[in-house]
C-alpha positions, 0 to 999 in steps of 0.5 A: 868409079873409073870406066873405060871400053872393054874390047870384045877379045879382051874379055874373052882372053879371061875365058879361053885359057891359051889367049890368057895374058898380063894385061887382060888379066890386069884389066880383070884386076879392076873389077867391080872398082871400075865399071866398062862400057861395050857397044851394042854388038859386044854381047852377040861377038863374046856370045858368038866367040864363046859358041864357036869355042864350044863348037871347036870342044876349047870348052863345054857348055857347062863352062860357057854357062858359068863363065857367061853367068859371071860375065853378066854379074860384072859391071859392064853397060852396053853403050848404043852410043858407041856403036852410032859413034862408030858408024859415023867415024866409018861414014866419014 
């Protein structure tokens, strides 16, 4: 199964129609073949993305609920490493 790291923005091009674009939809193509790894702190950015969305009336809270729901069927692993890998390039 290939992985690779999934950016916050680029899951949230799938969501929010006016960011839509030829490579966050081919990198959709891929699921569930290939399964993406996140740091620690992704799932509160895309939560965040996807409240202030609401908020700015980009989408309903009925549309968060269904998109986050599918987001959360797909093969995406949280990755504490990345998120150390990181503090480390910036402490360096």
């Amino acid at each position: 199964m290939a992985e690779f790291v999934l950016d916050g923005s680029l899951a949230l091009a799938w969501y929010f129609k006016d960011e839509a674009d030829p490579y966050a939809d081919a990198v959709a193509a891929h699921f569930p073949a290939a399964r993406a790894a996140v740091p620690l702190i992704w799932p509160l950015e895309v939560a965040n993305a996807v409240l202030m969305g609401e908020r700015r009336q980009r989408s309903t809270e009925a549309q968060a609920a269904r998109w986050l729901t599918y987001l959360g069927l797909l093969p995406i692993a949280v990755d504490n490493a990345l998120l150390k890998q990181g503090i480390q390039r910036i402490a360096l």
